[in-house]
C-alpha positions in Angstrom: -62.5 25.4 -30.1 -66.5 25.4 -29.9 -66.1 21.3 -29.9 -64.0 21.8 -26.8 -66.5 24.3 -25.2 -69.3 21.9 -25.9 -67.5 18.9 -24.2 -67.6 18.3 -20.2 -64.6 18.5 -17.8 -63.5 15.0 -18.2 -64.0 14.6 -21.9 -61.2 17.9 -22.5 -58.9 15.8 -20.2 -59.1 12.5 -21.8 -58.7 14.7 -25.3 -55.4 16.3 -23.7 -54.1 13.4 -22.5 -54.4 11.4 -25.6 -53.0 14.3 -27.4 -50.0 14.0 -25.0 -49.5 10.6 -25.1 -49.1 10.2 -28.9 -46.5 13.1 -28.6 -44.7 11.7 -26.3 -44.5 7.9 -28.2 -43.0 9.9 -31.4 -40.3 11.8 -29.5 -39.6 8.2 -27.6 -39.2 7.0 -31.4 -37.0 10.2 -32.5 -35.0 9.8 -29.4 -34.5 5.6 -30.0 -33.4 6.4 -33.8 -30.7 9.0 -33.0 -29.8 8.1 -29.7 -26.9 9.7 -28.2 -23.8 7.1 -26.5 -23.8 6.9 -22.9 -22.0 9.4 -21.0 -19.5 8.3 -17.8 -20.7 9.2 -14.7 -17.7 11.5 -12.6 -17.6 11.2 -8.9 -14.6 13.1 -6.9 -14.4 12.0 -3.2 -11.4 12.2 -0.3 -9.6 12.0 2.1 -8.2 14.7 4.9 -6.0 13.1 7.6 -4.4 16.3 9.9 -2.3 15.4 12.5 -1.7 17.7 14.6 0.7 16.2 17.0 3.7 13.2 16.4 5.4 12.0 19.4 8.7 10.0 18.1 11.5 7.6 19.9 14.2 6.0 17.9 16.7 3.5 19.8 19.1 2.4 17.1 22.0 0.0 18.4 21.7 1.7 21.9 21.7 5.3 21.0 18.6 7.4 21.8 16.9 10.0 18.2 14.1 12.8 18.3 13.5 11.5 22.6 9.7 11.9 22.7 9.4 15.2 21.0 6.0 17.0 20.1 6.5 18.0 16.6 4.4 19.6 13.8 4.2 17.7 10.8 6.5 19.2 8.8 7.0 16.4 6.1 5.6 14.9 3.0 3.2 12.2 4.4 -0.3 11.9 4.2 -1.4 11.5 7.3 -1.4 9.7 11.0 -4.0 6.7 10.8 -5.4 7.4 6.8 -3.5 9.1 3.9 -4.8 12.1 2.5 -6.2 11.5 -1.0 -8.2 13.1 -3.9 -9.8 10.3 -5.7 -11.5 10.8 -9.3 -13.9 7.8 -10.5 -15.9 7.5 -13.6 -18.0 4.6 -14.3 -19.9 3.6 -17.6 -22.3 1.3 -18.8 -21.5 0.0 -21.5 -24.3 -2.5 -22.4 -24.7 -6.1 -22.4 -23.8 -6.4 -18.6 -20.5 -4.7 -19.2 -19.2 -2.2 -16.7 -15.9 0.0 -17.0 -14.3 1.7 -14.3 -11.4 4.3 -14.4 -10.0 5.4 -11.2 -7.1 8.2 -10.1 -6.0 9.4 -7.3 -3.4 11.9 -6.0 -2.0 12.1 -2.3 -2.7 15.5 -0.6 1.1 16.9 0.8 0.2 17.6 4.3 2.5 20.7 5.2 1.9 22.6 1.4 -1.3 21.0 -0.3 0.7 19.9 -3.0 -0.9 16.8 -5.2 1.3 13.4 -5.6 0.7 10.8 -7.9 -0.5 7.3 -6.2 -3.3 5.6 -8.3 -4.3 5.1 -11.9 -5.9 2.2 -13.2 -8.8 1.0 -15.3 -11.1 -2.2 -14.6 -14.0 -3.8 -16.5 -16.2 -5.8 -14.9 -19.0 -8.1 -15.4 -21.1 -9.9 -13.5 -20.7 -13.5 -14.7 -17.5 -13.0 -16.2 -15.5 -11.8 -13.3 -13.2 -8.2 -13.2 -10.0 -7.4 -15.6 -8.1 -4.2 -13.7 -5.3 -3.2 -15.2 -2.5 0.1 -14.2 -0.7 1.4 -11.1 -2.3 0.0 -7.4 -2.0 -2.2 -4.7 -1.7 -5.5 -6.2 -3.4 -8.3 -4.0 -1.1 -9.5 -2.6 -0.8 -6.3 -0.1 -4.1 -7.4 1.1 -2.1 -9.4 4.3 -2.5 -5.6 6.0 -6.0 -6.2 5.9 -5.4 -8.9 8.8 -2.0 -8.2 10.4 -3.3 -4.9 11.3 -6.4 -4.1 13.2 -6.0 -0.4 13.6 -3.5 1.8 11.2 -1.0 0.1 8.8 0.1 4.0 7.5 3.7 4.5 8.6 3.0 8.4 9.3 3.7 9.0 12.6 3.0 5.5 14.2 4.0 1.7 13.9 2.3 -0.9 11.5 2.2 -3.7 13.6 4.5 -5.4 10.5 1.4 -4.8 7.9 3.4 -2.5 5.3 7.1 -3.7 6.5 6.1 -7.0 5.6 4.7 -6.6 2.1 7.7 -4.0 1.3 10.4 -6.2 2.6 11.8 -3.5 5.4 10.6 -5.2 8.1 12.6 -5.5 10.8 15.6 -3.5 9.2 17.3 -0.5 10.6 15.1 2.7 10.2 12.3 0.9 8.3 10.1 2.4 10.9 10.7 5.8 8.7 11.8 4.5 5.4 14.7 6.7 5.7 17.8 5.6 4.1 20.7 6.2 6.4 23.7 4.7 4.9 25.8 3.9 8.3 22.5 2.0 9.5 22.3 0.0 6.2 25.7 -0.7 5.6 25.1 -2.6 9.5 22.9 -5.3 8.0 23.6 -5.3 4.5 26.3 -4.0 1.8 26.8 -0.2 1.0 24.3 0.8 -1.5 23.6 -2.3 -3.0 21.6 -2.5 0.5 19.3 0.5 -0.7 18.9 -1.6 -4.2 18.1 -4.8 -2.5 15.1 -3.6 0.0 13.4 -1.1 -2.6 13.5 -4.2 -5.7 12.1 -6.6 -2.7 9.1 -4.1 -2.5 6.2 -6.0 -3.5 3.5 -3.4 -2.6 1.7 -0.5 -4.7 3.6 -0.4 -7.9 2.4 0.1 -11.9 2.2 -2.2 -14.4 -0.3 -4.8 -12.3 -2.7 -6.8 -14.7 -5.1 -8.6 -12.2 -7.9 -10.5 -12.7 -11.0 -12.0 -10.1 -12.8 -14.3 -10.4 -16.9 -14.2 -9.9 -18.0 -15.0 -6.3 -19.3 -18.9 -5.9 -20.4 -19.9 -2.4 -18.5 -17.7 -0.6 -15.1 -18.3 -3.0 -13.6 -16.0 -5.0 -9.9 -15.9 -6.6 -7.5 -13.1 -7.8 -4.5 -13.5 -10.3 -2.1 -11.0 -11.1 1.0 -10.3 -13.4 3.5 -7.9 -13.2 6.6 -6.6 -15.9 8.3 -3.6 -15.7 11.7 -3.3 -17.2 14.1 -0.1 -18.3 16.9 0.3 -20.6 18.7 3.8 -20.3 21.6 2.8 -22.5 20.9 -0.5 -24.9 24.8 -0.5 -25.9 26.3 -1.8 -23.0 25.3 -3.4 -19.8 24.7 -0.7 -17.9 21.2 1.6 -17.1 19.0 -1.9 -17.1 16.2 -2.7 -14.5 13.9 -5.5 -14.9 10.7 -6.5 -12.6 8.7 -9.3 -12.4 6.0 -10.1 -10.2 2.9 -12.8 -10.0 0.5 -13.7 -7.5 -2.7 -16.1 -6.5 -5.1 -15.1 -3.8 -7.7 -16.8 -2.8 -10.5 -15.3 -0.3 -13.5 -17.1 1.3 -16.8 -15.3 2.8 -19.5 -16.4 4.8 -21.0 -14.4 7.0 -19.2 -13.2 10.0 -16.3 -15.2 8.8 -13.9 -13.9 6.4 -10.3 -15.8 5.3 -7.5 -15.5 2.9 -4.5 -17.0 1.4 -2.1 -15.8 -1.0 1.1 -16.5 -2.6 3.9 -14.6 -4.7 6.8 -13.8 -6.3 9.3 -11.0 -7.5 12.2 -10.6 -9.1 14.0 -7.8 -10.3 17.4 -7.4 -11.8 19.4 -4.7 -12.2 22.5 -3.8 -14.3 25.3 -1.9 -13.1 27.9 0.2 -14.0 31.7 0.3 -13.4 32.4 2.2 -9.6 31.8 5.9 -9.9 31.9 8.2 -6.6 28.9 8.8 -5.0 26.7 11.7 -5.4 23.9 13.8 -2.6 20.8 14.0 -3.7 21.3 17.3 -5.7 23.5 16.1 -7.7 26.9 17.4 -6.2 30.0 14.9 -5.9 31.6 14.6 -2.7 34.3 12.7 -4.4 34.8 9.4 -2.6 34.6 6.0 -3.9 31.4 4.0 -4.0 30.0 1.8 -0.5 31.7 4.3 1.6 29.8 5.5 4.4 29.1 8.7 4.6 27.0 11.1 7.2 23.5 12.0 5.9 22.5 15.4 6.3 18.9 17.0 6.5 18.9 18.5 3.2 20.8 15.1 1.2 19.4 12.5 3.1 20.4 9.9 0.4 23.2 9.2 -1.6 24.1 7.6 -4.9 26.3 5.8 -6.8 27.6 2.4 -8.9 29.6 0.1 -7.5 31.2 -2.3 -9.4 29.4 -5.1 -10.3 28.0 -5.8 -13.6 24.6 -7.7 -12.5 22.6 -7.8 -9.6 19.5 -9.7 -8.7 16.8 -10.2 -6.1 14.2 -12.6 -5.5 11.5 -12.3 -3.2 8.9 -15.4 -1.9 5.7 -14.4 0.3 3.3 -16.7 1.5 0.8 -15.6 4.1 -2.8 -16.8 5.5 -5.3 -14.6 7.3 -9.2 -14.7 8.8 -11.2 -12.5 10.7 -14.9 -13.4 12.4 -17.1 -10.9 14.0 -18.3 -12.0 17.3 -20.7 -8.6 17.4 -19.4 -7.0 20.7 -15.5 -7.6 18.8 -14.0 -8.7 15.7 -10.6 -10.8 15.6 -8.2 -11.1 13.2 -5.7 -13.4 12.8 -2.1 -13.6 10.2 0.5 -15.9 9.2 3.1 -14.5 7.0 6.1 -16.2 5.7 8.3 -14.2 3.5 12.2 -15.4 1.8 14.5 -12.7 -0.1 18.0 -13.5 -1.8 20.4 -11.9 -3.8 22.9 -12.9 -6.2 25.8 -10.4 -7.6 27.4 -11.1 -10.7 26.5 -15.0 -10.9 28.2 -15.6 -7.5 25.4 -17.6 -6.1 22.2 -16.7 -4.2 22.8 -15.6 -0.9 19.8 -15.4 1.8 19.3 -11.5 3.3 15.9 -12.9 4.9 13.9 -16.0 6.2 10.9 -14.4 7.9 8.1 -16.0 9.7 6.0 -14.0 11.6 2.1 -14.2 13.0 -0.3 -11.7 14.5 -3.4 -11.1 16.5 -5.3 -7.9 16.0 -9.1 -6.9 18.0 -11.2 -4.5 17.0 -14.2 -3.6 19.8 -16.7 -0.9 18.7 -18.5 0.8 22.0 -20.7 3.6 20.2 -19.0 6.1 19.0 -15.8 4.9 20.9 -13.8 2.1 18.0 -10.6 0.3 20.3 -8.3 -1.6 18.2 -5.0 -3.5 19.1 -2.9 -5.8 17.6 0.1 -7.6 18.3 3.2 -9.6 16.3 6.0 -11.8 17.1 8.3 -13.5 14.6 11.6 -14.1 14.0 14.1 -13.4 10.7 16.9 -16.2 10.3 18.8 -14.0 7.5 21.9 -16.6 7.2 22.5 -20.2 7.5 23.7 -19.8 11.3 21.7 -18.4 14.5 24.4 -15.4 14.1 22.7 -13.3 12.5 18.8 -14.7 13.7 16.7 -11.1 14.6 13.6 -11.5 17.2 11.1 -9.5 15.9 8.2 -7.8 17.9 5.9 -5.1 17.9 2.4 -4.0 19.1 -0.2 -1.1 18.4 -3.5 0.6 20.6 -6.0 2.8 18.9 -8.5 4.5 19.6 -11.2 6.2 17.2 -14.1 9.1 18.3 -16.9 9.5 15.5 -17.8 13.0 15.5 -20.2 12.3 12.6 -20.7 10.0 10.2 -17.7 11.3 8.1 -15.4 12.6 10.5 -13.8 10.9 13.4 -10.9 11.4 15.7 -8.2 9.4 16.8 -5.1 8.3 18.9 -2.7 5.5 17.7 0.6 4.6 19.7 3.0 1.7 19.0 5.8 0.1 18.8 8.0 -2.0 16.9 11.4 -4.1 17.6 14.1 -5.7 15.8 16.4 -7.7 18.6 20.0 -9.7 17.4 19.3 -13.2 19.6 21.4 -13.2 22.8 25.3 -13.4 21.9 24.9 -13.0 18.4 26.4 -10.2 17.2 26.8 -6.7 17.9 24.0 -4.3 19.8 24.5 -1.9 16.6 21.5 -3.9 14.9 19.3 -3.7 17.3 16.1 -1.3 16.8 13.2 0.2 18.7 11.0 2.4 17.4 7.7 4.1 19.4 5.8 6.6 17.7 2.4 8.2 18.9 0.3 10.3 16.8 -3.3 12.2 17.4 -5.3 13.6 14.6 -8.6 13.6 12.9 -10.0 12.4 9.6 -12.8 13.9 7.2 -14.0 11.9 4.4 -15.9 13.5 1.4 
């Protein structure tokens, strides 16, 4: 104490901070020896889409449903331009230039709050090594939205300009607009319910199972691969109760500044084992006692119907192929699609038989003017789905959007669209022709 006294200002600092120092090197030490394993980092972040107002139209095979009515949003969907998620991420470092990832997410019910499974998957990355993702997601090969569609490729309360209809096989099929399963409509382009089985197993969109793995960047190049196999066996004594997936897919993607382009390929099949004919059943379970691939009226509380027909194996194969690029001018960016997409089915050995032949291309621009976003896009393509022009379906559709940022987080929006399904002229019956316009207005809050 007197030493301090005796010494100047400076000399009591220099003694403190040496003091300090040396303290501070042996808990370094104490900390290095027994140090604790790192700890993931949490993030939760959102999505809100409210939409407020749907304006619908529905012409299926000449008749007119819900004529241009206001509505509130009284279903399950997550929104008019985004879908309403809560999204949980935790990231971790785990040394040596490794980086793990876990991800979930759960779509927000629009009318009741209620939470939805969608996402859960888990990727590890490194930087020289490339990324291994592995659970339930969009598998790359959905990523043809990214240029088919310049605005909105959510269904909810607008058209897709054939983003998601493409990918999920519904395209151009009656109702797809909704995703609604009306048996009368199906049993127009395809057989009874073995229609409803053949356009959900030729979904190659968000789905679990997907093992994917991409490639490092080099110059601009980078390439995704990615595996599929689901299969389920409710009764293992007889043939009956079994589903089997399996999907695969190459991507490859090129960026250099402005420019951006893509090509991808896959394939699914699924196959499904059935048993003998059995009646068919509403969705609650109650019998209305008739026999199997008869059509009967849907109502608003058992919009879909079940039941076995009798066939003891049925199998779908899907082939997509599409090419897309996009280049930002500055005052506009363009995008341009390609997609070429073949599904089949065989029953019980019988021999494939073609249910599409789809070729269809599209032009989307994107114009930001301050706050004010314009998008449109436009398709036109045509579905051979038999040998002969008979059965040949013109497809078209189009989209306008426009988007308001209130803030950097919140915009608002309007979206109207439209999408058709026409039979070529003297081919067949009115009945399969389609035209569907929706309009929706809304805003979106990100968080």
């Amino acid at each position: 104490m007197r030493r301090l006294v005796s010494m100047t200002l400076d000399e009591q600092i220099n003694l403190f901070g040496d003091s300090f120092m040396k303290k501070h090197a042996i808990a370094a030490a104490i900390s290095a020896a027994f140090a604790l394993p790192a700890v993931a980092q949490v993030t939760v972040t959102g999505t809100l889409d409210i939409v407020p107002h749907v304006s619908t139209k529905q012409l299926i095979g000449g008749s007119s449903t819900n004529e241009g009515r206001k509505i509130t949003r009284t279903d399950s969907g997550g929104g008019g331009w985004s879908t309403s998620v809560l999204n949980f991420t935790a990231t971790e470092d785990l040394g040596a230039g490794l980086k793990a990832t876990a991800f979930v997410n759960q779509v927000i019910n629009q009318t009741d709050g209620l939470l939805t499974a969608r996402d859960r998957w888990v990727q590890l990355q490194t930087a020289g090594a490339g990324t291994l993702k592995a659970g339930r997601f969009s598998p790359a090969i959905e990523g043809y939205g990214t240029y088919a569609v310049a605005g909105t490729a959510n269904a909810a309360g607008t058209t897709d300009s054939s983003g998601y209809d493409f990918i999920t096989g519904s395209l151009g099929y009656a109702d797809a607009y909704s995703r609604a399963i009306n048996t009368a409509q199906v049993n127009t382009v395809r057989t009874g319910l073995d229609g409803e089985f053949d356009r959900a197993a030729a979904d190659m969109g968000r789905q679990s199972g997907v093992v994917q793995y991409t490639t490092p960047t080099f110059n601009g190049f980078s390439a995704t691969a990615e595996y599929i196999k689901n299969s389920a066996d409710r009764d293992a004594s007889a043939r009956t109760g079994k589903a089997e997936r399996s999907q695969q897919a190459l991507r490859l993607d090129f960026t250099q500044g402005n420019l951006a382009v893509s090509v991808a390929q896959g394939k699914n099949k699924v196959t499904r084992e059935a048993a003998a004919q059995s009646n068919m059943y509403y969705l609650n379970g109650t019998s209305n006692g008739v026999a199997a691939n008869t059509a009967i009226a849907n109502t608003s509380t058992n919009p879909y119907i079940s039941g076995t027909p009798a066939i003891d194996v049925r199998e779908v194969k899907s082939d997509v192929t599409w090419f897309g690029a996009s280049y930002n001018f500055g005052f506009a960016r363009v995008l341009l699609a390609h997609g070429m997409r073949e599904d089949e089915t065989n029953a019980n050995n019988a021999g494939a038989s073609k249910t599409s032949d789809l070729k269809v291309s599209n032009i989307g621009l994107i114009v930001p003017l301050g706050a004010v976003t314009l998008t449109a896009s436009y398709y036109d393509g045509d579905d051979a789905r038999a040998s002969t022009d008979a059965t040949r379906v013109n497809l078209k559709g189009h989209q306008l959007g426009a988007r308001y940022a209130l803030s950097k987080r919140t915009f608002g929006y309007i979206v109207t669209g439209e999408n058709k399904a026409t039979l070529q002229s003297g081919s067949g019956t009115a009945a399969n022709n389609t035209k569907i316009e929706g309009t929706s207005i809304g805003v979106v809050h990100t968080f």
